[in-house]
N, C-alpha and C positions, 0 to 999 in steps of 0.2 A: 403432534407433528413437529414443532417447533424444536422438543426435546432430541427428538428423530434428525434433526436436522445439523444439532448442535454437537451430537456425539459424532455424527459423519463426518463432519471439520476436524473436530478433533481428531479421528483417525486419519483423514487425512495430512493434518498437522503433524503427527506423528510420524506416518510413513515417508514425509518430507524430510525431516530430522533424521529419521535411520538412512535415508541415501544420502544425503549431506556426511552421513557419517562413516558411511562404507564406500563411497566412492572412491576417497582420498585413499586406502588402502590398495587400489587395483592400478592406481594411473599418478602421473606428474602431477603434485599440487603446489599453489604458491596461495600464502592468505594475506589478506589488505583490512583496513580500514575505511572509514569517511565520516564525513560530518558534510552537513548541507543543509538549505532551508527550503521546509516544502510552501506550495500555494496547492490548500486543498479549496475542494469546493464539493458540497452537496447540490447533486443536481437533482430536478422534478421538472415533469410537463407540468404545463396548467394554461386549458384553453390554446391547445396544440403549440404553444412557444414551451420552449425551456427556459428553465429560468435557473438560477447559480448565485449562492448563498456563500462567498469564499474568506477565507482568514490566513493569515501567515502563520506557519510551524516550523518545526525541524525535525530534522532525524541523523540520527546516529545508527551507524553499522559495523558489523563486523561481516567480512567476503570471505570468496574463495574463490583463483581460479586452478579450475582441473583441467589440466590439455587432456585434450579424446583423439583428434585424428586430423593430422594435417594443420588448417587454420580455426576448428572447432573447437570450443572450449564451454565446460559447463560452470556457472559463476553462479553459485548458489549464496542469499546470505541472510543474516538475521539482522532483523533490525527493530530500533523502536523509536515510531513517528509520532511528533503531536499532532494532529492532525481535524478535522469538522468543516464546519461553513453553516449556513443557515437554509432551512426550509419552510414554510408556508403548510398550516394543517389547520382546525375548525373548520368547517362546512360550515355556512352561513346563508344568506338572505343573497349579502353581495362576495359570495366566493370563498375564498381561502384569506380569512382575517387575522389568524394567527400567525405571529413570525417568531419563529424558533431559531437561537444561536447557539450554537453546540462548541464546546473544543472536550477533545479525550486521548488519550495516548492510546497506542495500537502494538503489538507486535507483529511484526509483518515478516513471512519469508517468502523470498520471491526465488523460483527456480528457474535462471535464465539459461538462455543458452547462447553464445555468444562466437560470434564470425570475426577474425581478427583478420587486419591488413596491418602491412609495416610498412612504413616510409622513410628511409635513412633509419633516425633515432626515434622516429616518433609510431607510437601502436594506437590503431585506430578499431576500437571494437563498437558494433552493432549489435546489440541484446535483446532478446526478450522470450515471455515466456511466463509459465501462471505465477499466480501469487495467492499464499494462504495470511489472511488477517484475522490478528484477534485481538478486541478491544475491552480493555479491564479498568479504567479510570478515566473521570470526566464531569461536564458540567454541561448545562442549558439551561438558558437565560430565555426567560418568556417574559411580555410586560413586566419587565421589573422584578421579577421572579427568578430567585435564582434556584437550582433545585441539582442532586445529584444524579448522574444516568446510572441506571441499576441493570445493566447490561443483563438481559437475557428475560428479564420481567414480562410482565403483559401490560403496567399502564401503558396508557396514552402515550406520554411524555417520558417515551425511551426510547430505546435505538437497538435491533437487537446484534450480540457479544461479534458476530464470526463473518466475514465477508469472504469472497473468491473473487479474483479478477486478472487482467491481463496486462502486463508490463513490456513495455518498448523503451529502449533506450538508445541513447549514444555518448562512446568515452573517448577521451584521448590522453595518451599516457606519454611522460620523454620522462626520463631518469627517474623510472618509478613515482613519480609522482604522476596522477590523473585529475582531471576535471569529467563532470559527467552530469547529463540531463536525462530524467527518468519520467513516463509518464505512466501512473497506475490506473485504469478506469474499474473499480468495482461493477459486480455483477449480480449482486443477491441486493434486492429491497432491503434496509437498511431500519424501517419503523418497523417496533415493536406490534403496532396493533393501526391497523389501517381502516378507519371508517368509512360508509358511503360516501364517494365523490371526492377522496381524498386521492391523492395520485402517490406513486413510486417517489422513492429518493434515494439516489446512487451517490457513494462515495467514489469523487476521483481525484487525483493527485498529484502536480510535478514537481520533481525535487531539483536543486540545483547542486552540485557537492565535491568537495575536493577532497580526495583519499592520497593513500599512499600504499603500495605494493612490497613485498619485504621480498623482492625478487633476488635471484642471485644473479650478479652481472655476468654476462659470458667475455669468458678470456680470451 
């Protein structure tokens, strides 16, 4: 099942990358950059609270916007986030005794779609739209224990490779340069191997980021 699961990402990963790739062939494209630092957090219920295990990252990307129609525009990009937080796992006597700290890098492509407004100089864009991750390097720190994540495994103390989730944003850009706030909420359980009484643990994300656009000025 698991296998099942991870080759499905994969084609979906892929058929992300081929419209990233053939879009820009059919309509106006302009492509950007950024750098930013994300605040992720591992989230899980327990004893109906949620609870959020978070760490400071970054990420870097490479964009694209594609004009589609009118103020529409599709801002598809690649990126690679460091990214984790901690979660609580052992079933126990008194509950959830173990605390698990995570960091791992991610490649992330998120396929927005974005509503632009203009104000004098300044372009105000509203985004969002899914996102395929995939996670290939990393660590988790249990009591003292440090250990590598073996993305895609069956121990306990892994996390598995491929996440799907949904992205909201907002940018503001004056003389091609922008700032931008992103928030990713994953949506696929995130542990390798889930024991009795053990709960979910969602990856989510917001990044903060300043890029730049290689726009052509209009004359």
């Amino acid at each position: 099942m698991l296998r099942f699961i991870v080759m499905r990402k994969i084609i979906l990963l892929l058929g992300a990358i081929m419209m990233i790739a053939i879009v820009p062939a059919m309509a106006q494209v302009e492509f950007g950059v950024r750098v930013g630092g994300a605040y992720s957090s591992l989230i899980q219920k327990i004893n109906r609270t949620y609870e959020s295990g978070a760490r400071f990252g970054y990420s870097v990307a490479g964009l694209a916007d594609i004009h589609l129609k009118n103020r529409w525009s599709l801002r598809p990009e690649i990126a690679i986030i460091n990214q984790g937080g901690s979660y609580y796992s052992a079933q126990s006597i008194d509950g959830m005794s173990l605390y698990n700290s995570c960091k791992y890098y991610s490649l992330q492509i998120p396929v927005n779609v974005a509503y632009n407004f203009m104000f004098t100089d300044v372009r105000l864009s509203v985004f969002g739209g899914p996102v395929f991750d995939w996670s290939f390097a990393g660590k988790m720190d249990s009591r003292e224990q440090n250990s590598d994540l073996l993305f895609g495994m069956t121990a306990e103390k892994d996390l598995k490779p491929c996440d799907f989730g949904i992205s909201l944003g907002l940018a503001v850009e004056y003389s091609n340069f922008f700032f931008s706030i992103n928030s990713i909420c994953g949506a696929i359980d995130r542990r390798a191997v889930k024991r009795e009484g053990e709960t979910s643990v969602y990856q989510n994300n917001v990044t903060l980021s300043l890029g730049y656009f290689f726009r052509k000025k209009a004359k």
